[in-house]
PDB file of N, H, CA, C and O in Angstrom:
ATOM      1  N   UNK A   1      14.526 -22.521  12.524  1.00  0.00           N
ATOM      2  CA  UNK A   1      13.889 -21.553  11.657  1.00  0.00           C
ATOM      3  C   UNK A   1      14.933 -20.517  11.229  1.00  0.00           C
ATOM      4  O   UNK A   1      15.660 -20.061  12.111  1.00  0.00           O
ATOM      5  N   UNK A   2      15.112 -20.010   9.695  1.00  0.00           N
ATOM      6  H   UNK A   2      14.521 -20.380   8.978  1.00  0.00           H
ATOM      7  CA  UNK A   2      16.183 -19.535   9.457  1.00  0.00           C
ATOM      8  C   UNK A   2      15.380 -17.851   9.831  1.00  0.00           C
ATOM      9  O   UNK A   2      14.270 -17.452   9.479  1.00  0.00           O
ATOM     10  N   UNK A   3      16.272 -17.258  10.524  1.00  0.00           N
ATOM     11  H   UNK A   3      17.173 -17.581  10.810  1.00  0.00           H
ATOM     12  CA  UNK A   3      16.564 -15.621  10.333  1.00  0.00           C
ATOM     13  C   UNK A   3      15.926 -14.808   9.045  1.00  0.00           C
ATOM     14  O   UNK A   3      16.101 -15.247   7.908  1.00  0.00           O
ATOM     15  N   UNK A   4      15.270 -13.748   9.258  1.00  0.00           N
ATOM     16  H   UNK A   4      15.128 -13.392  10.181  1.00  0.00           H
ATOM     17  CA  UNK A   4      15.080 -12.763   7.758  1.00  0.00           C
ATOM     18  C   UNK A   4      14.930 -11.687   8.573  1.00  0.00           C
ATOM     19  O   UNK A   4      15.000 -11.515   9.790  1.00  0.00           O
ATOM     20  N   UNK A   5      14.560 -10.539   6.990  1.00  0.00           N
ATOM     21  H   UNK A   5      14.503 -10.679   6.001  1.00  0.00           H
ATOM     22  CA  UNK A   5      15.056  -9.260   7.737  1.00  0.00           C
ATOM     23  C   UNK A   5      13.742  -8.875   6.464  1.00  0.00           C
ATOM     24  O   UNK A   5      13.709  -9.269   5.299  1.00  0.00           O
ATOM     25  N   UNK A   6      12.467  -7.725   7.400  1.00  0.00           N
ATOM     26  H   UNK A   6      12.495  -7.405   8.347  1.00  0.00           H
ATOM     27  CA  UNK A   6      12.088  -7.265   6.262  1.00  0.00           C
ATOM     28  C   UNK A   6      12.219  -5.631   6.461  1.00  0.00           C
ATOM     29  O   UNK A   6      12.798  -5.134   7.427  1.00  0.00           O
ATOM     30  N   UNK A   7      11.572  -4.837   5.362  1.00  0.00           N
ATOM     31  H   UNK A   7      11.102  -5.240   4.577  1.00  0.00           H
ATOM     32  CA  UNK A   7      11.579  -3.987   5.097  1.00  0.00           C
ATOM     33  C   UNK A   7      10.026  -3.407   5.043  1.00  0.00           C
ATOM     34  O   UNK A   7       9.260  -4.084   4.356  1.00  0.00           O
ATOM     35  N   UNK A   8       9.414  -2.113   5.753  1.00  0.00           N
ATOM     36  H   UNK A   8      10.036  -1.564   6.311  1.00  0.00           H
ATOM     37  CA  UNK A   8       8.376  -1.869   5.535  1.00  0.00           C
ATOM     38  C   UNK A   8       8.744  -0.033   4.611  1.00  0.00           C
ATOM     39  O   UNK A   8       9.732   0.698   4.539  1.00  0.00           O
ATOM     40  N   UNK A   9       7.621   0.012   4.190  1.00  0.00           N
ATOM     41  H   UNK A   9       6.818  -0.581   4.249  1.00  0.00           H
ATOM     42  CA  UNK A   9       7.278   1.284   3.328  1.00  0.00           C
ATOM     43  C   UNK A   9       6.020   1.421   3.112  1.00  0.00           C
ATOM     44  O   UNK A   9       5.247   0.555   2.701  1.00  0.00           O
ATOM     45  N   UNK A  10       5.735   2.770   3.448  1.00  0.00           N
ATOM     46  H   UNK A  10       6.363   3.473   3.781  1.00  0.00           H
ATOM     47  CA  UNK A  10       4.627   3.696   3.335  1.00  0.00           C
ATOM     48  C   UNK A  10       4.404   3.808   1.814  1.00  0.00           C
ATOM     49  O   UNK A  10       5.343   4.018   1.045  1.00  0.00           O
ATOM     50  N   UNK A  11       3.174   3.667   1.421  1.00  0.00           N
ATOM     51  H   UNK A  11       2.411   3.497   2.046  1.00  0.00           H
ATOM     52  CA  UNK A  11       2.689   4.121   0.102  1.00  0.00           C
ATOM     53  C   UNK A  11       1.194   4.706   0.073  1.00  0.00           C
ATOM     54  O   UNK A  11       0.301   4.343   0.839  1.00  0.00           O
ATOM     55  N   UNK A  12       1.100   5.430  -0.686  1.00  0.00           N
ATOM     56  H   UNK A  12       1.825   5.724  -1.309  1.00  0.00           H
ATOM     57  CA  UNK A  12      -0.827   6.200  -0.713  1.00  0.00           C
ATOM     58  C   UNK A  12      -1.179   5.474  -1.965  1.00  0.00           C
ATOM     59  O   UNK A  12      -0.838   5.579  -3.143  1.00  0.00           O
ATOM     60  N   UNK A  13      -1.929   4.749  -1.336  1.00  0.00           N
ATOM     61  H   UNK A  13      -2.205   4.663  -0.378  1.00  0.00           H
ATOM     62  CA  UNK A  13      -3.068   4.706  -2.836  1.00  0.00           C
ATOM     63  C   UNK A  13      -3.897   5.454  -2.800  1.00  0.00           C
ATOM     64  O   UNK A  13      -4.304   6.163  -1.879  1.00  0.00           O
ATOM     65  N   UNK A  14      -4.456   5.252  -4.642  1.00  0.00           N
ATOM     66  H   UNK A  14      -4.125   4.676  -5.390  1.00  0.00           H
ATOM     67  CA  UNK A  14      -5.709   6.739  -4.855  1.00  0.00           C
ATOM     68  C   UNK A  14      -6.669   5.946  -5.561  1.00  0.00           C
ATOM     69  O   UNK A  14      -6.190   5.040  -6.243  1.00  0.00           O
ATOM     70  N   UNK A  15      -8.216   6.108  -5.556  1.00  0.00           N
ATOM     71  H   UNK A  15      -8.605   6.844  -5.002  1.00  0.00           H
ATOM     72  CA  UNK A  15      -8.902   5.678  -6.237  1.00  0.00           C
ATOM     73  C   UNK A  15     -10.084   6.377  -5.982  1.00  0.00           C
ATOM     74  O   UNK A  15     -10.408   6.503  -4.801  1.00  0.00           O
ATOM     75  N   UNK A  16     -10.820   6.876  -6.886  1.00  0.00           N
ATOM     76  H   UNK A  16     -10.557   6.774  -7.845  1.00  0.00           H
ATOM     77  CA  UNK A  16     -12.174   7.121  -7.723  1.00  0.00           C
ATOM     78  C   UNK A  16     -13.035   6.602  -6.660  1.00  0.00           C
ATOM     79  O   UNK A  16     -13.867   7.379  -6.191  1.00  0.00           O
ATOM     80  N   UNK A  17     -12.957   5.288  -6.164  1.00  0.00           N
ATOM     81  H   UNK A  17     -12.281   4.657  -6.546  1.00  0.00           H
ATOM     82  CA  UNK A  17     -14.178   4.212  -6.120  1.00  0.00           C
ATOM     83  C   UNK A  17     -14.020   4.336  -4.641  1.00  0.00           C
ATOM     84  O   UNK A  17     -15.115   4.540  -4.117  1.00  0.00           O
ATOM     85  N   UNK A  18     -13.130   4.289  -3.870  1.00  0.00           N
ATOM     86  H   UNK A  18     -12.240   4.124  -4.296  1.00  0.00           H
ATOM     87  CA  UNK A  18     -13.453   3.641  -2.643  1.00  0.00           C
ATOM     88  C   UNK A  18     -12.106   3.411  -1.969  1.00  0.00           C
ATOM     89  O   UNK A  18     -11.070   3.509  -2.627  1.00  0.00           O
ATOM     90  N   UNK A  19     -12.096   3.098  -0.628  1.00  0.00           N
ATOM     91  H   UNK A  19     -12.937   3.018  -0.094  1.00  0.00           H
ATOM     92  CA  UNK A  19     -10.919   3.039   0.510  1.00  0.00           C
ATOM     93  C   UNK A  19      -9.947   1.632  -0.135  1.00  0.00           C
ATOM     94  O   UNK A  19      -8.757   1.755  -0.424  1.00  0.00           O
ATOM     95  N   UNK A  20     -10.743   0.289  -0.285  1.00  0.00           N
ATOM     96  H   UNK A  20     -11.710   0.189  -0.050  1.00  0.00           H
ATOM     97  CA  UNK A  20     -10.460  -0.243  -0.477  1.00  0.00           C
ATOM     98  C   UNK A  20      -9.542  -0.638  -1.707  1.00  0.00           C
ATOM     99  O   UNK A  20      -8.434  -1.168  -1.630  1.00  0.00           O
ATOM    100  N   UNK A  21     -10.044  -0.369  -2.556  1.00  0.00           N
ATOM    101  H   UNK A  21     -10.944   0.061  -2.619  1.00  0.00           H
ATOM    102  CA  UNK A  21      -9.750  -0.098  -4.176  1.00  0.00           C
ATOM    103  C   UNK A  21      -8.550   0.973  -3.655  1.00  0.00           C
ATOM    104  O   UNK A  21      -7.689   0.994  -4.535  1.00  0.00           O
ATOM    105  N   UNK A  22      -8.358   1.447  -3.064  1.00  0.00           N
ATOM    106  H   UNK A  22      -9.057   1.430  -2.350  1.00  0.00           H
ATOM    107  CA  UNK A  22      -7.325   2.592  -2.766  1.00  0.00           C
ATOM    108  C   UNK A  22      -5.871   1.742  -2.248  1.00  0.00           C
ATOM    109  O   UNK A  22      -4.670   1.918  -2.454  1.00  0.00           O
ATOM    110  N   UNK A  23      -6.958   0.389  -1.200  1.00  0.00           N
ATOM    111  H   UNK A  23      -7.933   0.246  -1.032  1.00  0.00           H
ATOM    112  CA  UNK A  23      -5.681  -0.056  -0.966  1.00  0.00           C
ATOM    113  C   UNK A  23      -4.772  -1.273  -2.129  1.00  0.00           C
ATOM    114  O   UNK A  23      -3.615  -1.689  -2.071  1.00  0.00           O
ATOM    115  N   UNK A  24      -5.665  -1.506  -2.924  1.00  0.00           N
ATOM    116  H   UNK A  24      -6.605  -1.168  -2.971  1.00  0.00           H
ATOM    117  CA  UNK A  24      -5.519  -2.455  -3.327  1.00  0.00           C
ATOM    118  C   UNK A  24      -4.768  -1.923  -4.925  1.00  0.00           C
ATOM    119  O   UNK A  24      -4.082  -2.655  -5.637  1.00  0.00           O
ATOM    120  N   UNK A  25      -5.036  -0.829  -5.144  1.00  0.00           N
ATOM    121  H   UNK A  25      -5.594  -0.234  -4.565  1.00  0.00           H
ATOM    122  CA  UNK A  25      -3.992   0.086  -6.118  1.00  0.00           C
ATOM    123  C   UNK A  25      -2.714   0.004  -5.309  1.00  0.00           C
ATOM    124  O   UNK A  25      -1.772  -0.594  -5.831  1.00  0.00           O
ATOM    125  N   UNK A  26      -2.559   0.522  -4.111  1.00  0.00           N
ATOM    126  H   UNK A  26      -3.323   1.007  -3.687  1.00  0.00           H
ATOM    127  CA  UNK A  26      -1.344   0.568  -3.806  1.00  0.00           C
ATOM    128  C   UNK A  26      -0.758  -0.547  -3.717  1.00  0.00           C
ATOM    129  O   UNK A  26       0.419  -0.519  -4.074  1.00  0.00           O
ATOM    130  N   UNK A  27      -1.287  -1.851  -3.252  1.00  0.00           N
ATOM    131  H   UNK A  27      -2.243  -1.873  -2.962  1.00  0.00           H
ATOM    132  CA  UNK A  27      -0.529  -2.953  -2.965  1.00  0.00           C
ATOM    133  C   UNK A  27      -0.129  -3.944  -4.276  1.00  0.00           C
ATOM    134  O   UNK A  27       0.821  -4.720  -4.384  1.00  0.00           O
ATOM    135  N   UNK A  28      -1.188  -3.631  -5.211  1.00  0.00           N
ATOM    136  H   UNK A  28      -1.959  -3.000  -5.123  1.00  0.00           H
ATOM    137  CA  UNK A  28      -1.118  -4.660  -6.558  1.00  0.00           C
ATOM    138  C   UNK A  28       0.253  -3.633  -7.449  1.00  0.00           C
ATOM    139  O   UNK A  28       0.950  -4.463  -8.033  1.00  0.00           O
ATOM    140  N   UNK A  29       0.698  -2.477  -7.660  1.00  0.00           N
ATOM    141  H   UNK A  29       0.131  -1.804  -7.186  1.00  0.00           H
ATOM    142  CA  UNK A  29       0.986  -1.154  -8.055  1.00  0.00           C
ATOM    143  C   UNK A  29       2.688  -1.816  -7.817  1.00  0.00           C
ATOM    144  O   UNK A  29       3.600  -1.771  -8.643  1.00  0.00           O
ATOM    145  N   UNK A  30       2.730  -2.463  -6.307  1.00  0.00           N
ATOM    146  H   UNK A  30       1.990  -2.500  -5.636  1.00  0.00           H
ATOM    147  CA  UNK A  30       3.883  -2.311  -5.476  1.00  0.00           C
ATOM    148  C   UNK A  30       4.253  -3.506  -5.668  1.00  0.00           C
ATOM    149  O   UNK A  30       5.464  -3.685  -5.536  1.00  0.00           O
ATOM    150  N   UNK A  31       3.392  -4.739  -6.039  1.00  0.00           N
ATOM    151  H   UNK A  31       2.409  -4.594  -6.146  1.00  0.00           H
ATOM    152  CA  UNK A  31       3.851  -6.022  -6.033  1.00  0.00           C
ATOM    153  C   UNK A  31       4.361  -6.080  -7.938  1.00  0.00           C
ATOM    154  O   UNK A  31       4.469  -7.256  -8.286  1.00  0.00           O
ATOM    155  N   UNK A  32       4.565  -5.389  -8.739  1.00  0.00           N
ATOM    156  H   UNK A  32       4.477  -4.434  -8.457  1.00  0.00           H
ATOM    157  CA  UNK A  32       5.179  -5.051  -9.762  1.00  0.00           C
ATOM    158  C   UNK A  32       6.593  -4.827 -10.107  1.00  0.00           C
ATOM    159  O   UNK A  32       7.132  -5.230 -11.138  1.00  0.00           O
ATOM    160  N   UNK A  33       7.173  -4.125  -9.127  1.00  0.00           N
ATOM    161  H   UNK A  33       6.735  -3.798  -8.290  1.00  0.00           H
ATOM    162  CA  UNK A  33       8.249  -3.833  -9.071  1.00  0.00           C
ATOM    163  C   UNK A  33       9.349  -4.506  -7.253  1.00  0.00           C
ATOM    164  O   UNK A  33      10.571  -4.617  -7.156  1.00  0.00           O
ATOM    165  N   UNK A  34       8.419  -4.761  -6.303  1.00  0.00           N
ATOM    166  H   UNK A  34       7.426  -4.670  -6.382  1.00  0.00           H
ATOM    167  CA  UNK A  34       8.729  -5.910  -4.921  1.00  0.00           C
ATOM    168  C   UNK A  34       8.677  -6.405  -5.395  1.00  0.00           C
ATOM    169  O   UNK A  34       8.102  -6.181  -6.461  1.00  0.00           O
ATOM    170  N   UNK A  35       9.323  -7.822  -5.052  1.00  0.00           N
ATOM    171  H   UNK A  35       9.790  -8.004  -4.187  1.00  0.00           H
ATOM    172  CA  UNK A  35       9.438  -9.489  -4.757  1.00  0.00           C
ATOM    173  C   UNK A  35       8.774  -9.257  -2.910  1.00  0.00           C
ATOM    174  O   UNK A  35       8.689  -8.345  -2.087  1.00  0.00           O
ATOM    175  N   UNK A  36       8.376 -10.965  -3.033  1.00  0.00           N
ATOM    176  H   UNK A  36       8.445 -11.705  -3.701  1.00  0.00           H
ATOM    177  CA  UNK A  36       8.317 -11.164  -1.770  1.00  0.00           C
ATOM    178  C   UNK A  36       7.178 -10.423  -0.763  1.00  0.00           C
ATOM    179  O   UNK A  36       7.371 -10.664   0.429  1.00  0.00           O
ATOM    180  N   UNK A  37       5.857  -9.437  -1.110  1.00  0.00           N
ATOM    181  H   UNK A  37       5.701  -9.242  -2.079  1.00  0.00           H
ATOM    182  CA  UNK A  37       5.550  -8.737  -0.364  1.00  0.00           C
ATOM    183  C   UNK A  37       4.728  -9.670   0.809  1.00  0.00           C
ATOM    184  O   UNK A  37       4.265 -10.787   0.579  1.00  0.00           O
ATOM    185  N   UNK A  38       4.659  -9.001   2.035  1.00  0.00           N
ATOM    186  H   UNK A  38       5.035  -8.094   2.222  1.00  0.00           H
ATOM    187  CA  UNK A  38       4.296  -9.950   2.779  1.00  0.00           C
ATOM    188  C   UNK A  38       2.930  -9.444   3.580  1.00  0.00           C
ATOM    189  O   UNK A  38       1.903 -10.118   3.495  1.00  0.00           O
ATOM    190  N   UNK A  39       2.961  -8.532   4.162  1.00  0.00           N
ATOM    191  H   UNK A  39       3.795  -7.984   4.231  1.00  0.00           H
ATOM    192  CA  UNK A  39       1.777  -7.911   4.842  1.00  0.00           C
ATOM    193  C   UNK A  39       1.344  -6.763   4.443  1.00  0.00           C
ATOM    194  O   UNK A  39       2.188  -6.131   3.807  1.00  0.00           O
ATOM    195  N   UNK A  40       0.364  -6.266   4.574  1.00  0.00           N
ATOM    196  H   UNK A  40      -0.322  -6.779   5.090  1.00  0.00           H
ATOM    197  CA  UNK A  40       0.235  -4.419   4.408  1.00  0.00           C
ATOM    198  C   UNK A  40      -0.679  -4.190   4.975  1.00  0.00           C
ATOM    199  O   UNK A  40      -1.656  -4.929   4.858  1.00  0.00           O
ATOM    200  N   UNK A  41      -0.706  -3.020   5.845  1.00  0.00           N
ATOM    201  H   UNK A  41       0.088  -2.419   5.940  1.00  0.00           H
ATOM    202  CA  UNK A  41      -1.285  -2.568   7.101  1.00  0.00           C
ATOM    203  C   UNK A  41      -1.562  -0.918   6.588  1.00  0.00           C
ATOM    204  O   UNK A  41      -0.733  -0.028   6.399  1.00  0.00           O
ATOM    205  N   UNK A  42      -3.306  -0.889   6.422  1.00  0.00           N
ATOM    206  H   UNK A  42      -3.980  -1.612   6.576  1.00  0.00           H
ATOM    207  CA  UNK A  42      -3.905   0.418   5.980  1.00  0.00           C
ATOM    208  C   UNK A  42      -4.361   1.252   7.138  1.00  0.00           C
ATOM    209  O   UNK A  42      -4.850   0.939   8.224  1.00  0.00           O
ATOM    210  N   UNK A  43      -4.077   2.352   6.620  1.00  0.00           N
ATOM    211  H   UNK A  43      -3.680   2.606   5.738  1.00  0.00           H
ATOM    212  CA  UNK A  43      -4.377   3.305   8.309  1.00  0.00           C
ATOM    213  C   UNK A  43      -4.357   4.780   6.926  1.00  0.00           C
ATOM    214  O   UNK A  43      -3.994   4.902   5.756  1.00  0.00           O
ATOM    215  N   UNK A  44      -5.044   5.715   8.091  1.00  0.00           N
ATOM    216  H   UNK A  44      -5.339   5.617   9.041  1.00  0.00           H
ATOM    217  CA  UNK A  44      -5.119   6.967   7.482  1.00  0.00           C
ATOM    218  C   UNK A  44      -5.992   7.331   6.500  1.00  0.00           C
ATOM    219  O   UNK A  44      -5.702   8.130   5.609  1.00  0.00           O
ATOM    220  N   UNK A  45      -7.315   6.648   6.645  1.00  0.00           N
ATOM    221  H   UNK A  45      -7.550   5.999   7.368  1.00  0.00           H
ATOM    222  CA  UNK A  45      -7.963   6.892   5.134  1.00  0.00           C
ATOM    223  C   UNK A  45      -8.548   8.453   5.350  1.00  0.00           C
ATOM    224  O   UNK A  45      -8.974   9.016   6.359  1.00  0.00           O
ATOM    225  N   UNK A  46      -8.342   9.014   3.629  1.00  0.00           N
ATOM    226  H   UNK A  46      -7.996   8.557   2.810  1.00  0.00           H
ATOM    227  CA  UNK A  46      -9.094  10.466   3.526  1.00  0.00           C
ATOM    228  C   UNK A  46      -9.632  10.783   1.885  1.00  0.00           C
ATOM    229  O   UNK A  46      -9.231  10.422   0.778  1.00  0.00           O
ATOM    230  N   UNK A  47     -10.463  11.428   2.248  1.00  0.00           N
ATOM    231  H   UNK A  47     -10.788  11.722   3.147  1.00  0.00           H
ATOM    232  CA  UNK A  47     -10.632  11.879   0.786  1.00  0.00           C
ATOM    233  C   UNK A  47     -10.690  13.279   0.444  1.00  0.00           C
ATOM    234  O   UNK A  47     -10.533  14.124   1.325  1.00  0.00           O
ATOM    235  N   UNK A  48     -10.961  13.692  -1.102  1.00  0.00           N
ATOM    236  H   UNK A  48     -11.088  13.005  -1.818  1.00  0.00           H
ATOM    237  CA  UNK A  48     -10.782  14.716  -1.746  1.00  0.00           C
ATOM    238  C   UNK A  48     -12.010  15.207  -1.798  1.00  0.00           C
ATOM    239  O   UNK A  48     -13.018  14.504  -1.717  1.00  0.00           O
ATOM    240  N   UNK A  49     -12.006  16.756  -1.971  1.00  0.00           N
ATOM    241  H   UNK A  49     -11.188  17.327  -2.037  1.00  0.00           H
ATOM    242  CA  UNK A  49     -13.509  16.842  -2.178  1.00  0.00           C
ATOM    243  C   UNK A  49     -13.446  17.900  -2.907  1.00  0.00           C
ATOM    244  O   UNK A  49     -12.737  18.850  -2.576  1.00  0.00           O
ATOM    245  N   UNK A  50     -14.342  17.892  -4.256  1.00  0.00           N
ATOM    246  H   UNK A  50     -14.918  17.120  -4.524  1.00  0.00           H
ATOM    247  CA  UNK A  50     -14.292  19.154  -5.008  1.00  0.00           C
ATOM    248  C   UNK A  50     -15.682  19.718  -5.051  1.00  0.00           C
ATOM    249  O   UNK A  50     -16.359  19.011  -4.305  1.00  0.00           O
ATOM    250  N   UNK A  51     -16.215  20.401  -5.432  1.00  0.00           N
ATOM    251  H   UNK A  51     -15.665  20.976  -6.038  1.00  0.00           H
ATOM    252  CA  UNK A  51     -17.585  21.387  -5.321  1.00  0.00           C
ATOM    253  C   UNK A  51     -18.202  20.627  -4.332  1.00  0.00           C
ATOM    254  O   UNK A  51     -19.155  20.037  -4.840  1.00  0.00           O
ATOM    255  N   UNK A  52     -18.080  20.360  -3.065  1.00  0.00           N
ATOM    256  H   UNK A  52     -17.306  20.840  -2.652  1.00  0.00           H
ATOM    257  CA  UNK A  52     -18.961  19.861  -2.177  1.00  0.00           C
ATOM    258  C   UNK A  52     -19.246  18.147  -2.301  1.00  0.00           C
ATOM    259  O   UNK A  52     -20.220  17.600  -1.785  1.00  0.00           O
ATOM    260  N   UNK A  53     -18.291  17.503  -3.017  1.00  0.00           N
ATOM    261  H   UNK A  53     -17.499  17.947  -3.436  1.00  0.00           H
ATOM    262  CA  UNK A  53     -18.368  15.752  -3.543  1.00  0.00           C
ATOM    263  C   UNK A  53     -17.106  15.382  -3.247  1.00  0.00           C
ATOM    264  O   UNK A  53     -16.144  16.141  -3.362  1.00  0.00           O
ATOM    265  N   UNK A  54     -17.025  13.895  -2.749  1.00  0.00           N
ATOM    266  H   UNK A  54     -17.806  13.279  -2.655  1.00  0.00           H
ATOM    267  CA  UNK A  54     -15.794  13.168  -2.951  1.00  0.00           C
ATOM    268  C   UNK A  54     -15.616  12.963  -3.975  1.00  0.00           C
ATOM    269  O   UNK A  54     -16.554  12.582  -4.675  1.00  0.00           O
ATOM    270  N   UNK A  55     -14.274  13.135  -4.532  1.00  0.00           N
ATOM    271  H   UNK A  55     -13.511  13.444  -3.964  1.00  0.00           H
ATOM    272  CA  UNK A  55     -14.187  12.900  -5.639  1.00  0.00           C
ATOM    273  C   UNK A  55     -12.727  11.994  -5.773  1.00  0.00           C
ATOM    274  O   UNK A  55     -12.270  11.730  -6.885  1.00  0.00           O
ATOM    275  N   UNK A  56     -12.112  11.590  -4.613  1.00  0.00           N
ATOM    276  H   UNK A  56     -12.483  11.804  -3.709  1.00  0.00           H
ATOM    277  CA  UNK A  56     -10.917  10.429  -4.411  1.00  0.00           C
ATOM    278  C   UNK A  56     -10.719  10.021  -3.318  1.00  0.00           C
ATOM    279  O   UNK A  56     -10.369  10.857  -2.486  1.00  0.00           O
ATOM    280  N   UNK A  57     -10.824   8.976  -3.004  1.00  0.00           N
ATOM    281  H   UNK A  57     -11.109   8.297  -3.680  1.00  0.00           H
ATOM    282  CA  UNK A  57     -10.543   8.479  -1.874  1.00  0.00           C
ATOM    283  C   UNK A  57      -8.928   7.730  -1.336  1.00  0.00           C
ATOM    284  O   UNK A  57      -8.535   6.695  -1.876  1.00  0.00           O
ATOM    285  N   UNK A  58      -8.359   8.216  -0.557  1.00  0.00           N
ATOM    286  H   UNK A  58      -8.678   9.056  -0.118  1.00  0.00           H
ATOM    287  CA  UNK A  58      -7.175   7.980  -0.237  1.00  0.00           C
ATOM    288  C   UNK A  58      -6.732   7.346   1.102  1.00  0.00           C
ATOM    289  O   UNK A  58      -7.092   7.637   2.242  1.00  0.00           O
ATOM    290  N   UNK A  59      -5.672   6.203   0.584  1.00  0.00           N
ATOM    291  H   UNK A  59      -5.380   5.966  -0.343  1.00  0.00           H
ATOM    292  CA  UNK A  59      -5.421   5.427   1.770  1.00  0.00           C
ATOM    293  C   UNK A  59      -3.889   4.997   2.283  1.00  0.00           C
ATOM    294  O   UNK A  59      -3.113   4.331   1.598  1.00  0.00           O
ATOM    295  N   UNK A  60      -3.680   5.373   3.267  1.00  0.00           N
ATOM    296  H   UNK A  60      -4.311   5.914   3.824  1.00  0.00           H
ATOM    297  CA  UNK A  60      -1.521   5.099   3.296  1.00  0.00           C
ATOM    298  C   UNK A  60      -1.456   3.744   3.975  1.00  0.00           C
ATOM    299  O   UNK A  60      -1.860   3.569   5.125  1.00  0.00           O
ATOM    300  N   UNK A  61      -0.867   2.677   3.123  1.00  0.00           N
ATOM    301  H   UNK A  61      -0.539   2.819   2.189  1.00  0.00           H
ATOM    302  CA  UNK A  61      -0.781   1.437   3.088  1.00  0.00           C
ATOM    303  C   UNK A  61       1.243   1.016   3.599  1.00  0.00           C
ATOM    304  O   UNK A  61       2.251   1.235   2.927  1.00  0.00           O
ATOM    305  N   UNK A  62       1.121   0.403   4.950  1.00  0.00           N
ATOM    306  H   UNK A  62       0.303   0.224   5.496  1.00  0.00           H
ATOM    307  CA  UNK A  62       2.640   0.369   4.827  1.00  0.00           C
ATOM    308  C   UNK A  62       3.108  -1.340   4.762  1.00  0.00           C
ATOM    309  O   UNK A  62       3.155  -2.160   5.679  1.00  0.00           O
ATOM    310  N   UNK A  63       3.410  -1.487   3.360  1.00  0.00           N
ATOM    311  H   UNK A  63       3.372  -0.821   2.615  1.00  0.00           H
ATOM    312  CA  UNK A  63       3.665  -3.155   3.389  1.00  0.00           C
ATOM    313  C   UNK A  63       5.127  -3.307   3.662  1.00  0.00           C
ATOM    314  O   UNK A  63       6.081  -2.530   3.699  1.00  0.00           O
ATOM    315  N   UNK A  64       4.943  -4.706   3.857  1.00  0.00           N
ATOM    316  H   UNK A  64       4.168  -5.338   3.827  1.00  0.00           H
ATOM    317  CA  UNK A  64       6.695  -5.359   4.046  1.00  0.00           C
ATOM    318  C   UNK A  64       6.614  -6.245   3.182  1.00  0.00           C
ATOM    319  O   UNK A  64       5.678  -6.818   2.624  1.00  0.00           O
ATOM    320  N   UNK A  65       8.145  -6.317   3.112  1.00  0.00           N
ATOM    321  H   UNK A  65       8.906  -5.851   3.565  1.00  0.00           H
ATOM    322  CA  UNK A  65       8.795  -7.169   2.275  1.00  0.00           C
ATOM    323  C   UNK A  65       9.972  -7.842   2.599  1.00  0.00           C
ATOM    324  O   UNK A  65      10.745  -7.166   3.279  1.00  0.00           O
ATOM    325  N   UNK A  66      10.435  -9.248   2.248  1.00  0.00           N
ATOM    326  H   UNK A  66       9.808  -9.796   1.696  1.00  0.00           H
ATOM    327  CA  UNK A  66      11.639  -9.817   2.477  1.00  0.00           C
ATOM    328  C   UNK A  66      12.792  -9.224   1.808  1.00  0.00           C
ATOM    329  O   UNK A  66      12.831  -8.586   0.756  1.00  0.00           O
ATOM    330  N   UNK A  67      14.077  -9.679   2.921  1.00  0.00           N
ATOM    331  H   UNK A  67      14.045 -10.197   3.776  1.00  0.00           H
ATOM    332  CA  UNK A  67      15.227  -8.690   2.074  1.00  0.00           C
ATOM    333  C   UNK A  67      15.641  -9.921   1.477  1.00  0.00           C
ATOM    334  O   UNK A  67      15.373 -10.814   2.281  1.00  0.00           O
ATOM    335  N   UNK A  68      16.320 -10.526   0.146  1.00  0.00           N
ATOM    336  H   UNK A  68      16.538  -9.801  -0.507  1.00  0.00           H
ATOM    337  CA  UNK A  68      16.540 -11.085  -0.318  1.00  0.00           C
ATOM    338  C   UNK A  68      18.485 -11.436  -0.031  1.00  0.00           C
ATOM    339  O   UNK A  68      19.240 -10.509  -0.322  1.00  0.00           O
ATOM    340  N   UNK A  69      19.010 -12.543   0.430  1.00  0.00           N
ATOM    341  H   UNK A  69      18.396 -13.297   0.667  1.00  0.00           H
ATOM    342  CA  UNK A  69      20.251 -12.813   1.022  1.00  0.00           C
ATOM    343  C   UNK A  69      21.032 -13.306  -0.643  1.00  0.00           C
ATOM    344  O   UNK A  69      20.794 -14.148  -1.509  1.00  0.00           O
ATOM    345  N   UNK A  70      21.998 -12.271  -0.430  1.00  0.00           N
ATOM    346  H   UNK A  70      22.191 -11.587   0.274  1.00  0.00           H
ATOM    347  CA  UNK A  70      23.213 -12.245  -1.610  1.00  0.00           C
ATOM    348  C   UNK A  70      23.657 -13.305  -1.229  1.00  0.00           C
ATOM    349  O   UNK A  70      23.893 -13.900  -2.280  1.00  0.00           O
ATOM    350  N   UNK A  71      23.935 -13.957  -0.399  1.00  0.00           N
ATOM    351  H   UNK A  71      23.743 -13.474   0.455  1.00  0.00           H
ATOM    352  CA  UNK A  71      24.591 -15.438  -0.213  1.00  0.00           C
ATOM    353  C   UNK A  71      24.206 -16.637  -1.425  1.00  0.00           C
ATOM    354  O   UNK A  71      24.671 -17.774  -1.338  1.00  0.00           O
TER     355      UNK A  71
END
């Protein structure tokens, strides 16, 4: 089995609708500009609240990714 090396990073998604949709902004958002993403692991959900309402729901998503070999 050959060797790899990944890379994880923290990102917040934001969404209107829901935790999920929060994560799924961040991960679709990230697979745009990544190659290769491989897992993403959501933790930390919170939301916003203005006159007494949620009004965003927020979630910190930390995916990985493969490092790609210059070889």
């Amino acid at each position: 089995m050959a060797e790899s090396v990944y890379r994880v990073t923290e990102l917040v998604g934001v969404s209107s609708e829901s935790w999920e949709a929060a994560v799924r902004n961040a991960v679709e958002t990230a697979a745009k500009t990544l190659r290769d993403l491989r897992i993403a692991e959501a933790h930390r959900f919170d939301v916003t609240i203005e006159n007494g309402k949620v009004t965003s729901y927020r979630a910190r998503v930390d995916v990985s990714f493969k490092y790609q070999s210059s070889d």
